[in-house]
N, C-alpha and C positions, 0 to 999 in steps of 0.2 A: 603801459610800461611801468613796472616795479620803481619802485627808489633806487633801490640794488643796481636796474639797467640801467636806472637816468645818471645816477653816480657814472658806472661805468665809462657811458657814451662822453659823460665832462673828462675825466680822468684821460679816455684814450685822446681827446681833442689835445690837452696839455701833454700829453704823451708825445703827440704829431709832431708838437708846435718844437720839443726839449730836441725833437729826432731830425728836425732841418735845421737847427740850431748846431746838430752836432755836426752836419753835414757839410755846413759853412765853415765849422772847425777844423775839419778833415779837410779840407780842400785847402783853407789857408794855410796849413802844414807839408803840405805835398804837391801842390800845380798852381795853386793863384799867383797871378804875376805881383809885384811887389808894391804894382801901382794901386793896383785895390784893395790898399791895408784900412783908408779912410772909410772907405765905402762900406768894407768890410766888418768893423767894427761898428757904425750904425745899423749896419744888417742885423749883428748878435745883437744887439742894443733892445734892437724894436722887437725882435722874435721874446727874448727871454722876459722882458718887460710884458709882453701880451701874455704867456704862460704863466708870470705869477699871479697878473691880474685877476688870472682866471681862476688860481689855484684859493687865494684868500677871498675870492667874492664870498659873500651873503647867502648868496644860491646855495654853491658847496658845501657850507657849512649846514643849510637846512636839510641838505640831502644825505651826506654822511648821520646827521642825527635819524633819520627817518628810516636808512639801510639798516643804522645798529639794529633798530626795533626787529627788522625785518628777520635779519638771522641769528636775534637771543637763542633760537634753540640747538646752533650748531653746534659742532663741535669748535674749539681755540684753533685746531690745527687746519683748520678748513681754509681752503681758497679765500670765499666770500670773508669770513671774520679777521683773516691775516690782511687783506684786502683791507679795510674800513680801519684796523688800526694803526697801520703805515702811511694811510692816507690820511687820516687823522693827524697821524702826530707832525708828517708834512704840513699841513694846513696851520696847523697851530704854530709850526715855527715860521712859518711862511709869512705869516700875519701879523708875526713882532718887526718886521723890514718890509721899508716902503719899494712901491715898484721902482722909484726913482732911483735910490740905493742899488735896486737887482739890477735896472740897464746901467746903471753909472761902473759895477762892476764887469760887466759882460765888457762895455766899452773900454776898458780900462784894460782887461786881460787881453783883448783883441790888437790893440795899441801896443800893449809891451809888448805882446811875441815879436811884433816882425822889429822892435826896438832893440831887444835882447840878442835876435837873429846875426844882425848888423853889429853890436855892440862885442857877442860873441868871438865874431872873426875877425874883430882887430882888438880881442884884450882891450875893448876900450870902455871898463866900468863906468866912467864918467859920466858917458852918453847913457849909459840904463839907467841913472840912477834915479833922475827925475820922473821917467814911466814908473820903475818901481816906489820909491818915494810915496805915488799917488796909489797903488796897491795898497802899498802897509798901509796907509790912512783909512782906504775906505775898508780893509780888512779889521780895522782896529773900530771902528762906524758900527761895520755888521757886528763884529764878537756882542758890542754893549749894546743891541739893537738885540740878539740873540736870549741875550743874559749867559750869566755863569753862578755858579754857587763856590766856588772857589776861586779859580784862576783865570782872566781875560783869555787865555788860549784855551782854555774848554770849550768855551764856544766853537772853535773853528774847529778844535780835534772832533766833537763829536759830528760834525757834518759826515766824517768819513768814520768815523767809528762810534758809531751809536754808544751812549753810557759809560763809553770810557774815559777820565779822566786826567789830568796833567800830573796828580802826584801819582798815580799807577803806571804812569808810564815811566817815571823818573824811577820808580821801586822796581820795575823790571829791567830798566837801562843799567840799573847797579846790579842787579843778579847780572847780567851779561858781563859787560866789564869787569866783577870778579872771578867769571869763569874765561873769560878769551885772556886775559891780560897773562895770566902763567900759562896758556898754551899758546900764546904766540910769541913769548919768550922764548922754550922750549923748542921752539920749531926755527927761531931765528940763529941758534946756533949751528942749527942744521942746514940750513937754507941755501947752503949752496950745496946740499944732496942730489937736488932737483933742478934739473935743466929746461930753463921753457924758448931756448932760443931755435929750436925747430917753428914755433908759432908768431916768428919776428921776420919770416922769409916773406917774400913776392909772391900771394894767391891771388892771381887774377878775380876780379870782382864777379864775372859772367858764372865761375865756376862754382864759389862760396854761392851764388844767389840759386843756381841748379842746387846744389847739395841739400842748402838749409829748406827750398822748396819740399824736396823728398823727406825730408824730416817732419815737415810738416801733415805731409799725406799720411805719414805711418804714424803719425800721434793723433790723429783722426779729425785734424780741422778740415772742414766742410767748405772746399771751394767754391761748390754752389752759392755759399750765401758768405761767403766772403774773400779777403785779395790781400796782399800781401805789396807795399809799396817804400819807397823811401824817404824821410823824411830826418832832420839835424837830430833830433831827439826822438829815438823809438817809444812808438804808443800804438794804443788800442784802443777803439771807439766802437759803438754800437750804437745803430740807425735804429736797429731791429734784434728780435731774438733770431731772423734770417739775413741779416745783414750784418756783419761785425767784422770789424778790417782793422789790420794791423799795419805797424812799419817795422822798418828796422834803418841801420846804417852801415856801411861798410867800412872798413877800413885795410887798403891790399897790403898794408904792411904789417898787420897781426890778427891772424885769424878768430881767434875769440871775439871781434869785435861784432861782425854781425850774425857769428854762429850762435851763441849764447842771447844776443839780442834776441833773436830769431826763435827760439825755444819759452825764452823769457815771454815771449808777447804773446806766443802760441798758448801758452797756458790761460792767460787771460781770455784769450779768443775761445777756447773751448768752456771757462764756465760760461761767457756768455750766448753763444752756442748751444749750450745744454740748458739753459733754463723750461722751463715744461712751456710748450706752447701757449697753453689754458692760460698765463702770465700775459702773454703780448698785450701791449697797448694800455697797460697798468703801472701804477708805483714798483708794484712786485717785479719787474722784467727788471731786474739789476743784480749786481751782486749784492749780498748782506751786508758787507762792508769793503771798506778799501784792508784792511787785516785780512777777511777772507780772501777777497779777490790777490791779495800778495802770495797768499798760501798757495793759488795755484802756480802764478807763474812762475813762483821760488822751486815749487815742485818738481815742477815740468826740466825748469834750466838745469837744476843744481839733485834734486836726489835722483834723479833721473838722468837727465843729459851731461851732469858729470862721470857716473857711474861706471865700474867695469864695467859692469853688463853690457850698457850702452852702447859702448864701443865694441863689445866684443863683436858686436853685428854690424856696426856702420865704418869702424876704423878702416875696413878693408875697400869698402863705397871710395873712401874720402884719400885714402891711398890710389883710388883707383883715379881719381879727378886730377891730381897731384904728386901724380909719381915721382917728379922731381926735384922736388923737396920731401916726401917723407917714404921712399922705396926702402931706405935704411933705415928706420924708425923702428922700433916696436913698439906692439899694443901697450904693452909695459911703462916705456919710456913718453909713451903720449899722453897715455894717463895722469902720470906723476905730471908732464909739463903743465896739462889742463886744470893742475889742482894743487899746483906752486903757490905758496901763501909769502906773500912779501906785499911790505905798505905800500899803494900804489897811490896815483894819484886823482884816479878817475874811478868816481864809486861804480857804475854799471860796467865797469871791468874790474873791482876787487875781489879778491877771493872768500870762501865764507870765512873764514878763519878773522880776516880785520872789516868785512864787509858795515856790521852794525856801529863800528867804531864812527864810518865814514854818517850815517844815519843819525847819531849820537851827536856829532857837530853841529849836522843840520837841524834838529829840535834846537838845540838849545841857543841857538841864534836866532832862530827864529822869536822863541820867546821872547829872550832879550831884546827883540825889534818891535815887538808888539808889546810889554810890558816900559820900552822907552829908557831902557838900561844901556840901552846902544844904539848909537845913529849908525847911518847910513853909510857918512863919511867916515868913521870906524871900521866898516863892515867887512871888508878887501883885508886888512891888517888882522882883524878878530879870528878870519877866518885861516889865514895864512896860521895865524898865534897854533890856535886847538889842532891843524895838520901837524902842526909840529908836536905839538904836545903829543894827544892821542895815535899818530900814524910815524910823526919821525921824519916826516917829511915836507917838503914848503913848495907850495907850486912855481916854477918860473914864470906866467906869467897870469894875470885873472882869466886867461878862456880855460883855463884847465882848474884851476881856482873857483871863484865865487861865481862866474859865469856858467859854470860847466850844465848847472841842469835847466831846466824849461819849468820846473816847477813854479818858482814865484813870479815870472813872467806870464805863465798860465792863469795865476790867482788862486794855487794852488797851497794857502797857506793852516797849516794843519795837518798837513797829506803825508809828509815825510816817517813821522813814527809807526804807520801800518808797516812798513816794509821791513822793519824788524817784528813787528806782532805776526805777520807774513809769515818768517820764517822758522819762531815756533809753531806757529800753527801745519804747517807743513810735513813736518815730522810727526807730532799725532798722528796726522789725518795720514801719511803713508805707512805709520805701521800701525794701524787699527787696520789698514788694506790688507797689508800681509800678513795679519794675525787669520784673518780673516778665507784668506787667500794666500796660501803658500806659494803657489804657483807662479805670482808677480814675477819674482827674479826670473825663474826660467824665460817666463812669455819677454821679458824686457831683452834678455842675453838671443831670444830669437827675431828680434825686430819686431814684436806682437805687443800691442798696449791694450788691446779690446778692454782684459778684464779691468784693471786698471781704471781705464777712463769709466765703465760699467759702476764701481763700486765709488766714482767720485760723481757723477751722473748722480745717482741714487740715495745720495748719503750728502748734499754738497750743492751742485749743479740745479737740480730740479727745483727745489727749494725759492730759488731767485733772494727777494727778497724777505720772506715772509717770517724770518724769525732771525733774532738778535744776534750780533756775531757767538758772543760769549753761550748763548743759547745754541747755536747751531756746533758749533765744538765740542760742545759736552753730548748732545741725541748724535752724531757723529760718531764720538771715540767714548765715550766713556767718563770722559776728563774732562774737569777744567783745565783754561789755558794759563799754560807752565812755562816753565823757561827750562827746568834740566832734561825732558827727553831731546831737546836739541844740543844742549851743549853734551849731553852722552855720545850724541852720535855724532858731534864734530871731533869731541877726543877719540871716538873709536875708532873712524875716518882715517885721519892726520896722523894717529901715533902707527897706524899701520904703513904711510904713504912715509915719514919719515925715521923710523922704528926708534919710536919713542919709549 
């Protein structure tokens, strides 16, 4: 056996160990009964604690040196060398954090969720605070176990966006907010042009769950190797580049809740899906980033699943499930409702027009929670403050409030700023498609996404991990990652939908 394959064979075992680890994750979200949250949470403990063990041994590291030797003559773009340097730099950050640390976290996220779960549906912050409380601690542990060269939240940003930094993100959070803040002025005068009280009716749950199904099939997720289930907070996990399952949520009193869900997670599903086989069982079987991996699913929901096109081919499906609420409807009229921009109160139902604002709160309270500029018992009031400020609006009560997402109960701290990097990235990458391919709109207005998913496959998808986000956006499109081809095409969007 080469270095190359003994590497390999270490890599796929920590591969094995991350993929029953996520399996225990997916199941505490969607079927474990609520007794086995203890059990449950030394399960992650001991699984994730065994995989880094493995990751920062002595071994690995002798072996990764001995691979490099192996393939100096490749080419950078190569499997094998993208391979060794992702793994590498894994190893390396892996080996500044004790395993003690990595289970104390695992156990710590496993504990909040079903804490958060419970705390969620009776608005009762009080009860989360102390699971969370022990997050941000050992979050704030990891960051200076990590190191930063600037900012304590660099650390945890770069876990999900390799090389990106905290004052880059703040310098693209002001490009956004000086471009949305005059077009959702502009739109607010207008905002009762557009009516979205057709998607406030009675859609039975059975029906929306048939629909978003067939939407599914025609966007090309592979039910073979993966399933579609429900769970409080919609997500995506991946066992395997042949196994990746998503959720959603319903809601029969406003359709967009699990139709957009449902779209949203699908995109994710499909780059994990498309990553090239040769990947499995590697560092590489991931997405490049949590940036990239947003840029699909923003794609999929919003330039896609909002789109005339879209509808021109499925509105008539979703009339057909529903005839008694939307037989009077027009394509027209359903449009406009599905891309009604008003401050709402729940970011995974806002529109794009104040979507990042809602994203924008969440960073920077995060910081200040990790930086120590805001307690805990602040938190509920901090964030009620900046709804008001940035959106105009105050939640009635914390489950819609500070409660609302699964992120920091997850131990998901860092995570929130991709989903705006998401959704510049997004627009790039769909019109370098259609530059590329004029034919997209058509095949979209027939129900046909082949080419579509072909040119993100190929350009995106296949890729997995092997190159930088910021790297992968430019061999892509052309471009570095920008901020105005998206805010061009939310003004060109919106001034058309309310004639601006």
């Amino acid at each position: 056996m080469t270095a190359l394959e003994h590497l390999r064979s270490k890599l796929a075992e920590i591969s094995d160990l991350n993929g029953a680890a996520s399996v225990l994750g997916w199941d505490q979200q969607t079927y474990m009964p609520p007794g086995g949250v203890t059990a449950r949470a030394e399960q992650l403990g001991t699984l994730v604690k065994l995989a880094h063990e493995k990751l920062v041994s002595d071994q690995l590291g002798a072996l990764l040196e001995a691979a490099r030797e192996e393939v100096s003559g490749l080419s950078g773009d190569s499997d094998e060398v993208c391979l060794i340097r992702v793994a590498q730099r894994d190893y390396d950050k892996a080996r500044k954090v004790p395993s003690t640390l990595v289970a104390e976290l695992a156990r710590a996220a496993s504990l909040g969720l079903e804490v958060w779960v419970n705390a969620r549906e009776t608005a009762d912050f009080a009860a989360f605070k102390p699971a969370l409380q022990k997050i941000v601690d050992l979050h704030r542990e990891l960051a200076r176990c990590l190191g930063y060269e600037e900012q304590l939240y660099d650390a945890l940003l770069d876990q999900y966006e390799p090389g990106m930094k905290t004052s880059e993100i703040t310098r693209i959070f002001s490009e956004l907010r000086a471009g949305l803040v005059p077009l959702a002025q502009a739109i607010s005068e207008k905002v009762a042009s557009v009516d979205d009280s057709v998607l406030r009716r009675h859609y039975a749950e059975s029906q929306q769950w048939k629909f978003g199904l067939d939407v599914l099939e025609h966007f090309g997720y592979d039910f073979a190797r993966g399933r579609q289930d429900k769970s409080v907070h919609p997500f995506t996990t991946s066992f395997s580049v042949n196994d990746v399952r998503i959720t959603t949520r319903v809601d029969e009193r406003f359709l967009p809740t699990a139709l957009f869900g449902t779209l949203h997670e699908c995109g994710h599903a499909l780059y994990e899906q498309g990553i090239s086989q040769n990947l499995e069982r590697t560092p590489l079987a991931s997405g490049a980033s949590l940036g990239i991996h947003e840029s699909q699913s923003r794609l999929w929901e919003n330039l896609v699943g909002r789109s005339h096109g879209f509808w021109k081919f499925f509105f008539p499906q979703l009339q057909g499930l529903f005839s008694e609420n939307l037989s009077s409807t027009s394509l027209e009229g359903f449009y406009q409702a599905i891309n009604r921009v008003e401050p709402s109160l729940i970011r995974v139902e806002a529109d794009e027009v104040t979507y990042n604002l809602h994203v924008l709160l969440r960073f920077e309270l995060e910081v200040d929670l990790l930086e120590q500029r805001l307690s805990l018992d602040d938190l509920p009031a901090a964030w009620n403050g900046k709804m008001k400020e940035y959106l105009g609006v105050v939640p009635p009560n914390n489950t819609q409030g500070v409660l609302q997402d699964v992120h920091w109960a997850n131990g998901l701290i860092g995570y929130f700023p991709t989903y705006s990097l998401g959704n510049l990235i997004s627009v790039q990458l769909f019109e370098k498609a259609q530059r590329q391919h004029p034919s997209i709109q058509e095949e979209i207005e027939k129900g046909q996404f082949t080419l579509l998913l072909t040119w993100l496959r190929d350009h995106v998808h296949l890729h997995g991990k092997k190159f930088l986000p910021a790297e992968l956006v430019e061999r892509a499109t052309g471009q570095l990652l920008q901020a105005q081809p998206y805010l061009a095409y939310l003004r060109r969007k919106y001034s058309e939908i309310y004639s601006l």
